[in-house]
C-alpha positions in Angstrom: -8.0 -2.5 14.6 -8.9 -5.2 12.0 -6.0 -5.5 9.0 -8.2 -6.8 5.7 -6.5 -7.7 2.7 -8.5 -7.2 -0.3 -5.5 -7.8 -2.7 -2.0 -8.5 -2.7 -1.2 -9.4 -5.8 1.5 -8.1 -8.5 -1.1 -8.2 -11.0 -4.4 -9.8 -11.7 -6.0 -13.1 -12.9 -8.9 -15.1 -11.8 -8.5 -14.7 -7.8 -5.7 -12.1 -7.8 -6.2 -8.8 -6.5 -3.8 -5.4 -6.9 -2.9 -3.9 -3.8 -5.4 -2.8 -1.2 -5.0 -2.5 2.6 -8.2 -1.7 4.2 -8.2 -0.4 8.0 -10.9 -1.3 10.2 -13.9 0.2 8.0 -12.9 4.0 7.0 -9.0 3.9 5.9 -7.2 2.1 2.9 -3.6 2.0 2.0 -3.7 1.7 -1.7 -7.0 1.3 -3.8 -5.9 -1.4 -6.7 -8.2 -3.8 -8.0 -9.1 -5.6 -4.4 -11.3 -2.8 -3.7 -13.9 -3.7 -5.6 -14.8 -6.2 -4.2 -16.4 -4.2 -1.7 -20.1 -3.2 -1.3 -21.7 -0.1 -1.9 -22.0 -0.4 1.9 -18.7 -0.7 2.4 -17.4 1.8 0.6 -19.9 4.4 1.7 -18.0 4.5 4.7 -14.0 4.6 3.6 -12.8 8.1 4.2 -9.1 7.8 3.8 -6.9 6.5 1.1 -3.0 6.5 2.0 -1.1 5.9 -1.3 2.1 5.0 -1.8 2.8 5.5 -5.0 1.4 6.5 -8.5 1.7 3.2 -10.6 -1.6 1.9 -12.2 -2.2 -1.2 -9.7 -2.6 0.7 -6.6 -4.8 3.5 -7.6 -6.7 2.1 -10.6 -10.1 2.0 -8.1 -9.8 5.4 -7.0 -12.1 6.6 -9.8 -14.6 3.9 -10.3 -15.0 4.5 -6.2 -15.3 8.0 -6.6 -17.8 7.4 -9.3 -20.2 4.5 -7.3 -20.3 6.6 -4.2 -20.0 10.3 -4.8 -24.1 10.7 -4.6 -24.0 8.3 -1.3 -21.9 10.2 1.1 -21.7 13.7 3.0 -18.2 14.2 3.4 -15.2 13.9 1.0 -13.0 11.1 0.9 -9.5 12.5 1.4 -6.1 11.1 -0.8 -3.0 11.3 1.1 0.4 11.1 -0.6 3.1 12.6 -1.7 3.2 15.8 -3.7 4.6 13.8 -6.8 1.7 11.3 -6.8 -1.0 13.8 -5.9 0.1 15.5 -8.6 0.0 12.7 -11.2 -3.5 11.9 -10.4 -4.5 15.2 -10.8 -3.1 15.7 -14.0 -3.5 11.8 -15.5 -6.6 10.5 -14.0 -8.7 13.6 -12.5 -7.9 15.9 -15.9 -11.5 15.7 -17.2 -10.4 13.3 -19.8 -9.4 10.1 -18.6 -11.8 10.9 -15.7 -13.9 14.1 -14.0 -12.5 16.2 -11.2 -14.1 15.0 -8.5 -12.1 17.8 -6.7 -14.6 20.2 -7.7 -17.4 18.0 -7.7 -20.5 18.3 -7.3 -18.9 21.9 -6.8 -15.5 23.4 -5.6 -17.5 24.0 -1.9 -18.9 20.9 -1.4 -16.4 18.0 -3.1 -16.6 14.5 -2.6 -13.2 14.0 -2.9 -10.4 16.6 -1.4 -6.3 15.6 -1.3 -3.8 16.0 1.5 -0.1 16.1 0.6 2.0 14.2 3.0 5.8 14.4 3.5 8.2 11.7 4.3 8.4 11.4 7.9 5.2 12.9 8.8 2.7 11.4 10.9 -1.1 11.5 10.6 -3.1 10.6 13.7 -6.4 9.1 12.7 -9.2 7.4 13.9 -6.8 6.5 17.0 -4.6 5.3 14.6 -0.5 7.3 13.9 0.3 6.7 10.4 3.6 7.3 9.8 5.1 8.1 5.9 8.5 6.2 5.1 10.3 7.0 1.7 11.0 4.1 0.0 13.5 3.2 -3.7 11.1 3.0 -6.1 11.3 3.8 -10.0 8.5 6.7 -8.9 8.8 8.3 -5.9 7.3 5.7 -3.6 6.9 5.6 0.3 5.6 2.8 2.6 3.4 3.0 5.7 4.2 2.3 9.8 0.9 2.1 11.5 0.8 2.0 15.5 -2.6 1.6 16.7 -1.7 1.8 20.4 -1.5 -1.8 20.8 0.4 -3.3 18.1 2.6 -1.9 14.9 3.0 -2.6 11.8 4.2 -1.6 8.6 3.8 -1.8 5.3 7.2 -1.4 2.4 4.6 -0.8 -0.8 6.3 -0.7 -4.0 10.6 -1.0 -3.7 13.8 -2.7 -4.2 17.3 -1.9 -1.9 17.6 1.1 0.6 18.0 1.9 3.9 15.4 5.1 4.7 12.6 2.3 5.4 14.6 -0.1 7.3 16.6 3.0 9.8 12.8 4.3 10.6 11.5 1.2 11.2 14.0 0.9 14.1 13.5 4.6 15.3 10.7 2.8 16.9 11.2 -0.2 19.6 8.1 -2.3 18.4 7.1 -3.7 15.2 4.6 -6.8 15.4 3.7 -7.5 11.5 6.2 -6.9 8.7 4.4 -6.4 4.7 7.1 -6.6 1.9 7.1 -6.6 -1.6 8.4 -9.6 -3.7 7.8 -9.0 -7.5 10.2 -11.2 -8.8 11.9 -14.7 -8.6 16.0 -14.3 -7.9 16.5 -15.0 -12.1 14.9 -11.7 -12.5 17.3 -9.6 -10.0 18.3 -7.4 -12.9 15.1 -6.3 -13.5 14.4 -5.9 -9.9 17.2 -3.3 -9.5 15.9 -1.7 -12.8 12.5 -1.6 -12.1 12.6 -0.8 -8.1 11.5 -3.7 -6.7 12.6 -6.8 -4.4 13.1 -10.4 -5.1 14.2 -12.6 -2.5 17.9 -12.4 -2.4 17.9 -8.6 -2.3 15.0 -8.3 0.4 16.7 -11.1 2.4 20.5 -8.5 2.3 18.0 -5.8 3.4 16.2 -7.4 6.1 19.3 -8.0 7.8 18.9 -4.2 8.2 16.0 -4.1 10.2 16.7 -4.5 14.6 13.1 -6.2 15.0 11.5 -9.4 14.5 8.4 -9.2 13.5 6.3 -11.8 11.8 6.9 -11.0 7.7 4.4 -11.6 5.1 5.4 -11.3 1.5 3.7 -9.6 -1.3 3.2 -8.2 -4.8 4.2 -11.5 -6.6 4.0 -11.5 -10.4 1.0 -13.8 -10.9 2.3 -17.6 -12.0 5.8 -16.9 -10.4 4.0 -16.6 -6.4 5.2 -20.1 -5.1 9.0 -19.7 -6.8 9.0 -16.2 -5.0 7.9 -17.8 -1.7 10.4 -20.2 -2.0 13.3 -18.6 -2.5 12.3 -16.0 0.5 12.2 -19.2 3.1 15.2 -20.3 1.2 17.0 -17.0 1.4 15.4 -14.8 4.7 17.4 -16.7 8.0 15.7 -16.6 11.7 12.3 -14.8 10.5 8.9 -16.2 10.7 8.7 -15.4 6.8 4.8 -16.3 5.4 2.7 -15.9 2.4 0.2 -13.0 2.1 -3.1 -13.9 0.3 -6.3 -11.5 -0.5 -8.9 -12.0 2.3 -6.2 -12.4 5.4 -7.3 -10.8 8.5 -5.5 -9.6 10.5 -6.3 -8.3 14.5 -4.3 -5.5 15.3 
């Protein structure tokens, strides 16, 4: 399986992408802004969407996707989630008035777009892919992503600051290869962090010491102008871990 990155970023700015994961050719995690810098082509053929949360930067291409494609394709494109963000999309975005319901669209028997709630814990085998849902400490209920693709694993923390249900079910499992973890904010920021639900470095680095594996961790979701302060301070603060950068446009062979 081929990991692309099609953004990373904590927000956007000439070369900075929000959050998109895109799985071999058919599956994303998140749909922020990176996602259009596909082709028609390209996303013609996605068929999955795993979201992790609700907030603006990782769905905000959901609709304008939708939109480009619907008359393209013969099958729906399917949102998993959880209830909660389902349910926000469906009553903020797909409401007929920010945007139509593709739900029902071109009609309620043949959609181009169909949802697929998803609890914590569960597993979704796809594409010969397991997909495994991980609740996470987010201001929204948030969850992050353990891929196995039968020859490597790795997993993905989305949108959080300080817990423990990510890092225990992470070592259910005895492998983990690749480690993706959110970074918003520099250390000077740590209040906000803990008010806002995300990690900067000294927080992440207390919670890695959590985690039983040692996989090779690439850091994310950096507030654009504060990315190589945030980098930083994780080399600075994260001991015995291979600790790199994530850009948009990183491939990864998994």
């Amino acid at each position: 399986m081929e990991l692309s990155i099609l953004g990373c970023s904590g927000g956007v700015g000439s070369g900075l992408r929000t959050t998109t994961l895109k799985l071999d050719q058919q599956v994303l995690i998140d749909a922020g802004t990176g996602l259009g810098d596909l082709s028609l082509t390209e996303m013609e053929q996605i068929r999955h969407i795993f979201l992790t949360h609700s907030h603006m930067d990782h769905i905000t291409s959901i609709p304008l996707l939708i939109d480009s494609i619907f008359d393209r394709i013969d099958e729906p494109i399917i949102i998993h989630g959880l209830e909660a963000t389902i349910q926000a999309l469906k009553t903020h975005i797909f409401n007929n008035v920010i945007w139509p319901d593709f739900s029902i669209l071109p009609n309620s028997a043949n959609p181009v777009m169909g949802y697929q709630v998803m609890s914590p814990g569960e597993t979704t085998e796809l594409n010969g892919l397991k997909i495994e849902m991980i609740p996470v400490n987010h201001i929204v209920p948030g969850v992050g992503y353990r891929v196995d693709t039968g020859k490597n694993v790795f997993a993905f923390s989305g949108d959080t600051t300080t817990n423990d249900t990510f890092w225990n079910a992470l070592n259910q499992h005895n492998k983990l290869d690749l480690l993706i973890v959110e970074a918003a904010f520099p250390n000077r920021e740590i209040e906000l962090c803990r008010r806002a639900g995300h990690y900067c470095p000294k927080i992440l680095a207390e919670d890695i010491l959590k985690l039983n594996h040692k996989p090779e961790i690439y850091i994310s979701h950096n507030k654009p102008g504060d990315e190589d302060v945030i980098f930083q301070e994780c080399l600075d603060n994260i001991q015995g871990l291979s600790v790199n950068r994530l850009s948009g446009g990183m491939k990864f062979d998994l």
